[in-house]
LUMZATOR-862789 format. One record per residue (C-alpha): x, z, y. Coordinates in Angstrom, 2 decimals. Layout:
x X; z Z; y Y
...
This chain:
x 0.00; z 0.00; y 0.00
x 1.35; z -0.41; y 3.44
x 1.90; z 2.02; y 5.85
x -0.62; z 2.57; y 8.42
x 2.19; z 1.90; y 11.07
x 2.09; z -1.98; y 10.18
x -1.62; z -1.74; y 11.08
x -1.76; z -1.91; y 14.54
x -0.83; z -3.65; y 17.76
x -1.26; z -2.35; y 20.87
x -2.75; z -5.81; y 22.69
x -5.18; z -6.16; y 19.88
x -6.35; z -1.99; y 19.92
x -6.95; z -2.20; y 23.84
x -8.91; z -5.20; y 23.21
x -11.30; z -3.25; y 20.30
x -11.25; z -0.76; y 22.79
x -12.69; z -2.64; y 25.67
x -15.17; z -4.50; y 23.38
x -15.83; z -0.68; y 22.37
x -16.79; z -0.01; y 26.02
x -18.88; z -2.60; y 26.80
x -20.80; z -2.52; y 23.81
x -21.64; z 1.29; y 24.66
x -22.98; z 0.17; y 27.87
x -24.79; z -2.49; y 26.79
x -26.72; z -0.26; y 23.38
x -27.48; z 2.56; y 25.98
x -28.75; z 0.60; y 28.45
x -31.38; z -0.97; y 25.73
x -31.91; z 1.20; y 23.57
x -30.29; z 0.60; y 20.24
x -27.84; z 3.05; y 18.20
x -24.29; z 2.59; y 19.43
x -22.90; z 2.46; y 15.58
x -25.15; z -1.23; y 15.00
x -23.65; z -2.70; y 18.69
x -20.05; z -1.98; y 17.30
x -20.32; z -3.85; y 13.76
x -22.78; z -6.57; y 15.80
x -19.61; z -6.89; y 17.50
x -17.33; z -7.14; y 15.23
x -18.98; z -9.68; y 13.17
x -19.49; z -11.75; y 16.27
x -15.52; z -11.54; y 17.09
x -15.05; z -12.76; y 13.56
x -17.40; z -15.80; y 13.40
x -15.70; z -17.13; y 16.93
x -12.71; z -17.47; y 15.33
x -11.02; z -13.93; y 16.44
x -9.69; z -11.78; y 13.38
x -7.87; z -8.17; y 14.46
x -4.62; z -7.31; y 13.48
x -5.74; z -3.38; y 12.58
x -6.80; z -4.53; y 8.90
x -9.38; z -1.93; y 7.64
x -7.59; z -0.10; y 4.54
x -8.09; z 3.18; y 2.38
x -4.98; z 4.00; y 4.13
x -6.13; z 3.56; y 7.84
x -9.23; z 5.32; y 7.45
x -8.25; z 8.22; y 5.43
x -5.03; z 9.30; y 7.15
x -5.53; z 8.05; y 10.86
x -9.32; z 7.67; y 11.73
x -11.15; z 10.13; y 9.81
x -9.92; z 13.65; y 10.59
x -10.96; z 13.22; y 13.78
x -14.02; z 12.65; y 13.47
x -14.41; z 14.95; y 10.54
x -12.69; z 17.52; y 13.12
x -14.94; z 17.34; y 16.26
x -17.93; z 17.13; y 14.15
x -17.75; z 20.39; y 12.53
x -16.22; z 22.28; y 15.61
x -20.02; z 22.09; y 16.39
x -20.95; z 23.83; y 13.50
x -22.06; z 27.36; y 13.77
x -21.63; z 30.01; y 11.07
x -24.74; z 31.42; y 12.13
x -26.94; z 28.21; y 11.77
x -25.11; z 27.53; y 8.97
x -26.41; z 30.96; y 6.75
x -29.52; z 30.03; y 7.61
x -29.45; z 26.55; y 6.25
x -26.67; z 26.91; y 3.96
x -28.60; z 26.98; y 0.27
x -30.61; z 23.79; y 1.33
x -27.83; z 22.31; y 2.78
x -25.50; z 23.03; y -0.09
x -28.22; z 21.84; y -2.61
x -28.36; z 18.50; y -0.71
x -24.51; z 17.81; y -0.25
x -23.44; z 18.56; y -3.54
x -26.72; z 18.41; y -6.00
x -28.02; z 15.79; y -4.06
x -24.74; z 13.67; y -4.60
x -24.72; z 13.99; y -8.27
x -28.29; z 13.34; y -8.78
x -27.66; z 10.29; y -6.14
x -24.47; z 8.90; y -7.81
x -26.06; z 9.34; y -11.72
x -29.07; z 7.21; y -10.25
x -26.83; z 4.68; y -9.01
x -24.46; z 4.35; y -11.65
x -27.36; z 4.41; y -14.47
x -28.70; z 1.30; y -12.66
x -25.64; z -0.43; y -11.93
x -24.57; z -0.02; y -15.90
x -28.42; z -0.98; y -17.22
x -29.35; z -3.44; y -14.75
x -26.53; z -5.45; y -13.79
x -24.51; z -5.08; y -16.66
x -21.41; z -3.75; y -14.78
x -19.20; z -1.59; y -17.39
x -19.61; z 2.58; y -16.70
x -16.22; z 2.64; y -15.32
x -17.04; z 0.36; y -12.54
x -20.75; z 1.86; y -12.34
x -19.54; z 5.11; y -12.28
x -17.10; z 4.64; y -9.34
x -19.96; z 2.53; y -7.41
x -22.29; z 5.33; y -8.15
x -19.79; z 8.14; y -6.45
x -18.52; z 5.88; y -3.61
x -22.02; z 5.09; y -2.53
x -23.36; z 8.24; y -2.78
x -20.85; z 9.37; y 0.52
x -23.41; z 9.69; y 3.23
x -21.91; z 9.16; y 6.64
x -21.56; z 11.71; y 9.04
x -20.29; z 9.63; y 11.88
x -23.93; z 7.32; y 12.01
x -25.82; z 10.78; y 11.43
x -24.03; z 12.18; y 13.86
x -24.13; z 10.03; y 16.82
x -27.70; z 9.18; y 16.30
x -28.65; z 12.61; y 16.47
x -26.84; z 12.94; y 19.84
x -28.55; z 9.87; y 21.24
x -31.87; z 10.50; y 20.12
x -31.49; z 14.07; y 20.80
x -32.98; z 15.29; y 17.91
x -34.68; z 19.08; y 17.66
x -32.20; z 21.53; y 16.43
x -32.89; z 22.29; y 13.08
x -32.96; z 19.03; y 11.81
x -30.31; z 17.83; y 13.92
x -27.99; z 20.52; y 11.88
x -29.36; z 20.60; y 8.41
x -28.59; z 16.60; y 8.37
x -25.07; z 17.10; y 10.54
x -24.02; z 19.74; y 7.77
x -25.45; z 17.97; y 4.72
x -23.98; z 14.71; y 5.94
x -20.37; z 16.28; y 6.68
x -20.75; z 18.03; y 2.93
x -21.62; z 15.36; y 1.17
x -18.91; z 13.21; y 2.25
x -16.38; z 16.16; y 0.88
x -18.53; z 16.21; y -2.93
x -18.61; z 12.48; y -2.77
x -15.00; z 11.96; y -2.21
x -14.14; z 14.43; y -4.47
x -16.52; z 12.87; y -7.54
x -15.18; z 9.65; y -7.02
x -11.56; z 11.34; y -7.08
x -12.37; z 13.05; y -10.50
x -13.91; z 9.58; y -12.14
x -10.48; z 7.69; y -10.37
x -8.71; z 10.49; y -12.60
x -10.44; z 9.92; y -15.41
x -10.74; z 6.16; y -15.85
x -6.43; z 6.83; y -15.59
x -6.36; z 8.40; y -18.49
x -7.39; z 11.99; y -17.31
x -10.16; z 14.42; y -19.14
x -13.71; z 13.64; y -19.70
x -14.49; z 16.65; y -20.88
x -17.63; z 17.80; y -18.89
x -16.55; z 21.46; y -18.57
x -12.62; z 20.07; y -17.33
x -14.26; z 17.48; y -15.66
x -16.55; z 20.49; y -13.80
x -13.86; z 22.80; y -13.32
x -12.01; z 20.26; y -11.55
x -14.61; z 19.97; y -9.40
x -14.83; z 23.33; y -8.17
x -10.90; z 23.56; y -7.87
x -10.82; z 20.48; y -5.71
x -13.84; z 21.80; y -3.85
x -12.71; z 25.51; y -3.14
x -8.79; z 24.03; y -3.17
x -9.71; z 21.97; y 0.17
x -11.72; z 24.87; y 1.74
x -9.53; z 27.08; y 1.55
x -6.16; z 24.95; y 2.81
x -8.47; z 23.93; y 5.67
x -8.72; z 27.65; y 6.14
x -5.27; z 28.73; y 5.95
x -3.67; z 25.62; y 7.84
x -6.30; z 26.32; y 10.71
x -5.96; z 30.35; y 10.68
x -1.66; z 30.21; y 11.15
x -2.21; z 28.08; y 13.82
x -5.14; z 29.92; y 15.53
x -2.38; z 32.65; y 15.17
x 0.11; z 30.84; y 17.55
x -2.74; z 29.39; y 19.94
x -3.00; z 33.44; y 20.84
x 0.41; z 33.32; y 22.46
x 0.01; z 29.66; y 23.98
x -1.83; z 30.25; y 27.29
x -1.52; z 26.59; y 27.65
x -4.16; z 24.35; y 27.10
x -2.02; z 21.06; y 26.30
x -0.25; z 23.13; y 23.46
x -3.42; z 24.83; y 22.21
x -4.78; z 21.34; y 22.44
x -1.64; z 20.04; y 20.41
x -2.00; z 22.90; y 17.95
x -5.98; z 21.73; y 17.15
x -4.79; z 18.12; y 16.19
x -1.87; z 19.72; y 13.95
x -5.10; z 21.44; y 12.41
x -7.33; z 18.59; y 12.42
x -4.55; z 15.89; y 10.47
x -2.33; z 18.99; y 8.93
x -5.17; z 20.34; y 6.70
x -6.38; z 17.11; y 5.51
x -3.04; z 16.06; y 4.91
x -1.64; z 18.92; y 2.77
x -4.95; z 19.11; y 1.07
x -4.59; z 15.85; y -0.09
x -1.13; z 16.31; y -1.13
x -1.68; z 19.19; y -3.14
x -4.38; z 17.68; y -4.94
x -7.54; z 18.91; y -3.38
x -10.44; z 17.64; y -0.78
x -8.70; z 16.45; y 2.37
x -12.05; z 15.89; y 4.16
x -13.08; z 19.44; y 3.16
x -10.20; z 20.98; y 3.75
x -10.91; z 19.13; y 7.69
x -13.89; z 20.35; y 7.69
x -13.34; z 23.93; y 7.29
x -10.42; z 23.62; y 9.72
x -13.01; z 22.24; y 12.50
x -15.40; z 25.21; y 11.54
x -12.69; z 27.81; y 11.79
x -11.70; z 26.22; y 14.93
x -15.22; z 25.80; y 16.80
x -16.48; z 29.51; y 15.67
x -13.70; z 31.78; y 15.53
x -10.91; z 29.83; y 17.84
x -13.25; z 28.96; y 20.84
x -15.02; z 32.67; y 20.90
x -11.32; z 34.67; y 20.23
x -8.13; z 32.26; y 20.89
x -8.64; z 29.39; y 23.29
x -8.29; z 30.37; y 27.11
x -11.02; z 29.17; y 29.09
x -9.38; z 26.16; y 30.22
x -8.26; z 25.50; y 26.29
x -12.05; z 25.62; y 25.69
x -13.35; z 23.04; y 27.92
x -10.32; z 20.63; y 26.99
x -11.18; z 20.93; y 23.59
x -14.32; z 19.42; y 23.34
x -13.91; z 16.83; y 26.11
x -10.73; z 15.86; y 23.90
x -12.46; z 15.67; y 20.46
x -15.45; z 14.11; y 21.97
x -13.11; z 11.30; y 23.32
x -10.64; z 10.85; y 20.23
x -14.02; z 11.18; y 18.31
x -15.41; z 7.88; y 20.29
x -11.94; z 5.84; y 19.83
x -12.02; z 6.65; y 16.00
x -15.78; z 5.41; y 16.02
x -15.25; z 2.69; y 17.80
x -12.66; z 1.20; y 15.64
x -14.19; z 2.03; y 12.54
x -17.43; z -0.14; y 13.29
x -15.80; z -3.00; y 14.50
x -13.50; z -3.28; y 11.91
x -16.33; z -2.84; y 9.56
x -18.15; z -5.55; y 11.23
x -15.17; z -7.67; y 11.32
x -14.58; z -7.23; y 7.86
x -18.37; z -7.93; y 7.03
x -17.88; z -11.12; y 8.22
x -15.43; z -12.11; y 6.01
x -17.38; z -10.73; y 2.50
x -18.77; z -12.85; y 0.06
x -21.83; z -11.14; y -0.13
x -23.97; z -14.24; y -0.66
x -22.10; z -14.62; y -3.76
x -23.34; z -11.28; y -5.32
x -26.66; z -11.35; y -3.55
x -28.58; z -9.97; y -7.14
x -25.71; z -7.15; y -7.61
x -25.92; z -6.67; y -3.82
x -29.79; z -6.76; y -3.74
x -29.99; z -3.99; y -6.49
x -27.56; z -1.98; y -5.18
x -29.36; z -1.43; y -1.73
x -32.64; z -0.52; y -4.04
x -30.47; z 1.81; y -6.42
x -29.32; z 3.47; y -3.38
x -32.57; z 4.61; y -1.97
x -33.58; z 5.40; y -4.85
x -31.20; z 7.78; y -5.63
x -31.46; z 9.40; y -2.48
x -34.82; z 9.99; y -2.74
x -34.02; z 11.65; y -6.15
x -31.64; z 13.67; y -4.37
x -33.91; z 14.41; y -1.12
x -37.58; z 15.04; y -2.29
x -37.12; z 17.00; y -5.57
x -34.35; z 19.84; y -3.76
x -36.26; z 19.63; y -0.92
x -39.70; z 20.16; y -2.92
x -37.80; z 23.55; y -4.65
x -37.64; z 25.27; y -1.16
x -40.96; z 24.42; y -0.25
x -42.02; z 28.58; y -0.61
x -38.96; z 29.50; y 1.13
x -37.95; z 29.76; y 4.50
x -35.70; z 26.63; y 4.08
x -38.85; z 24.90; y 3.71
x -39.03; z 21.31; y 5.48
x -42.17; z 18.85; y 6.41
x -43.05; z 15.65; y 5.33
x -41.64; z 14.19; y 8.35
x -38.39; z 16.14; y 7.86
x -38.31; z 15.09; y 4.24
x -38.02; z 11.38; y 5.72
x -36.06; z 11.59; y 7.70
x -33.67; z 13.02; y 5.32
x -34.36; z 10.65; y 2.94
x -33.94; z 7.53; y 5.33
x -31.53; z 8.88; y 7.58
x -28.66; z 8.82; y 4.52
x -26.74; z 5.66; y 6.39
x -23.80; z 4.88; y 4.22
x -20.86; z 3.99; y 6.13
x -16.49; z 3.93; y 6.29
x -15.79; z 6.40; y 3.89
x -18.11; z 4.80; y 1.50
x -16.01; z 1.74; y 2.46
x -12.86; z 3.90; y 1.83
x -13.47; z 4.39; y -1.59
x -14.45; z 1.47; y -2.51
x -11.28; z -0.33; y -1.16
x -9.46; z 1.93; y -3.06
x -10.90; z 1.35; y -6.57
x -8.56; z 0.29; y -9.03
x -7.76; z -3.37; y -8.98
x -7.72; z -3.63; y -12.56
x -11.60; z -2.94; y -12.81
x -13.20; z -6.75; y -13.90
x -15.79; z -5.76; y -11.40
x -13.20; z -5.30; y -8.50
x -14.75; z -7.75; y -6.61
x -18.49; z -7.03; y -7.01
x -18.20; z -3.47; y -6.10
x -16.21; z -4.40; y -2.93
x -18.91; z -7.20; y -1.43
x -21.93; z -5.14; y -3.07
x -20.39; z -1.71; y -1.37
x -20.28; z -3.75; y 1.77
x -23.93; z -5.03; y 1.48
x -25.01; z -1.62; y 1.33
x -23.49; z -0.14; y 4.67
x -24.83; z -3.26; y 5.99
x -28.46; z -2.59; y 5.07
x -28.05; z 1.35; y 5.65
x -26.29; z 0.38; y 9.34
x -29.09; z -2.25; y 10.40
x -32.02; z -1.92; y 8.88
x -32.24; z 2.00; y 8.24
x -30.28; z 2.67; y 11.48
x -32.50; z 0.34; y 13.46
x -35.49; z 2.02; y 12.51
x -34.42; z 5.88; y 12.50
x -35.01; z 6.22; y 16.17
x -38.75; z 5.61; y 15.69
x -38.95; z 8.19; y 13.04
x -36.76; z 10.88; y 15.09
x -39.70; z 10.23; y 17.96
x -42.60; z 10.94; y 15.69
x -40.54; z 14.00; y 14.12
x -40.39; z 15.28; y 18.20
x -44.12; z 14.37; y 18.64
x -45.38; z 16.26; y 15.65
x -43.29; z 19.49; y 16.56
């Protein structure tokens, strides 16, 4: 694999980034989610002729674009909101992406005829959720509260049990175990493994932000904590994107309320907001760039089943855990149930994965161009239409 140095240019990044811009002006101004201007864009800069330097790779997104956003996502993540969510949420991100990726892969293996190693690997690549679409939507639409942080959460989780599920099946279709209860007790060592770096890495450094008094180095010290805890995560084995995630938690309850200065604070979240918007920006156009380019035509029955497998299994993940809470006071409506269900865009980690598959799979291919088809359905047609269902959600409250 190359090195994610040989990736970029600096002409052809300040270009992105100025497409970037005027593509958020344009999507506010009328009305439309900024994630579908920036892959509209990108497939548009393909088809005239213009192809980007910054070629989207496992490589690029894992170790350079999404820690960030990762990072600033869960600094907005309270521990207190969190308890009071946490066993639907934790039933949806990891439950929910088992039940989702079983669906998927059953399909994929029945249906198309695709072997279980390469249905397997669709099924837990597709069944990452992504936080960055949730996310941003949820700012834009400005979604009520509770919802707006039961999907946040779920969505950042899920990406963590997804990544990790498809890192297990990677493992085994090596050679590795497939003994369920080694296959399970990976699972909770990769899962716990990555919390807890995320936890360490971020607590030693919250310990020398104390003696900083500096915003720029407590600023300094947050990326270290943002890129070091994914990084060492993923070198030892565990869940880089968990391992993030905890880090950003840490960070936005315990760092902002006991270590930042004042001034610390404020540049904290007008920095992560910002690196947050670069790393978004060149994710979607790259993804639209690169949609331009896939054969999707080619595998429109594989592709066409995939999208349906999809929703389906997120609807076996959404309505049956959400129907178990229904006496509780986790409890969700009908509306809230849909938007759930609808609302699980698929996006660049998803993407990730699946350009990371082993190249030896006969299905190599296929799962690339269908894995694309799906982010483009979830990114147009579901993204299009969640605003309309956020607005009834705020009418009915």
């Amino acid at each position: 694999m190359e090195t994610t140095a040989q990736h970029f240019n600096v002409v052809t990044l300040g270009l992105l980034l100025f497409v970037a811009c005027v593509v958020a002006i344009i999507t506010r101004r009328v009305g439309l989610p900024y994630t579908i201007g920036l892959v509209a864009a990108g497939i548009a800069l393909a088809l005239i002729g213009y192809h980007s330097r910054i070629v989207l790779t496992p490589d690029l997104i894992f170790t350079v674009l999404l820690p960030p956003l990762i990072f600033e996502a869960s600094l907005h993540l309270k521990w207190r909101q969190f308890r009071e969510c946490a066993p639907l949420v934790l039933s949806l991100a990891f439950g929910g992406t088992l039940l989702s990726a079983a669906v998927v892969a059953g399909g994929m293996h029945w249906v198309i005829g695709w072997g279980w190693q390469a249905a397997m690997l669709f099924g837990a690549l597709i069944a990452a959720t992504d936080p960055v679409s949730v996310i941003a939507m949820m700012k834009e639409q400005d979604a009520e509260p509770r919802l707006r942080f039961t999907m946040e959460a779920e969505s950042l989780l899920n990406d963590g049990a997804a990544a990790v599920l498809f890192g297990l099946v990677t493992a085994a279709i090596a050679g590795g175990s497939t003994d369920i209860g080694t296959i399970g007790l990976s699972f909770v060592v990769t899962v716990v493994g990555g919390i807890g770096c995320g936890i360490v890495v971020a607590g030693g450094l919250l310990l020398l932000v104390k003696g900083a008094d500096d915003h720029l180095v407590e600023l300094t010290l947050t990326v270290l904590a943002a890129y070091g805890s994914f990084l060492i995560a993923e070198q030892l084995g565990v869940s880089g994107v968990l391992a993030t995630l905890a880090a950003g938690m840490l960070v936005g309850n315990v760092g902002r309320d006991r270590s930042l200065s004042e001034r610390g604070d404020e540049a904290l979240v007008r920095f992560w907001d910002f690196a947050a918007f670069l790393a978004n920006s060149v994710i979607f156009l790259l993804i639209g760039s690169r949609e331009a380019t896939q054969p999707i035509w080619a595998y429109l029955w594989p592709a066409t089943i995939g999208v349906v497998l999809v929703l389906a299994g997120r609807a076996v993940a959404v309505y049956p855990i959400t129907a178990l809470f229904a006496r509780t006071r986790f409890a969700v409506d009908g509306v809230t149930r849909n938007i759930l269900f609808w609302g699980g865009l698929r996006g660049a980690l998803a993407l990730a994965l699946a350009l990371a598959a082993p190249r030896t799979l006969p299905e190599y291919s296929a799962l690339i161009s269908v894995a694309f088809a799906v982010v483009a359905f979830s990114i147009f047609v579901q993204g299009s239409t969640m605003p309309g269902l956020l607005r009834k959600a705020a009418q009915s409250d």
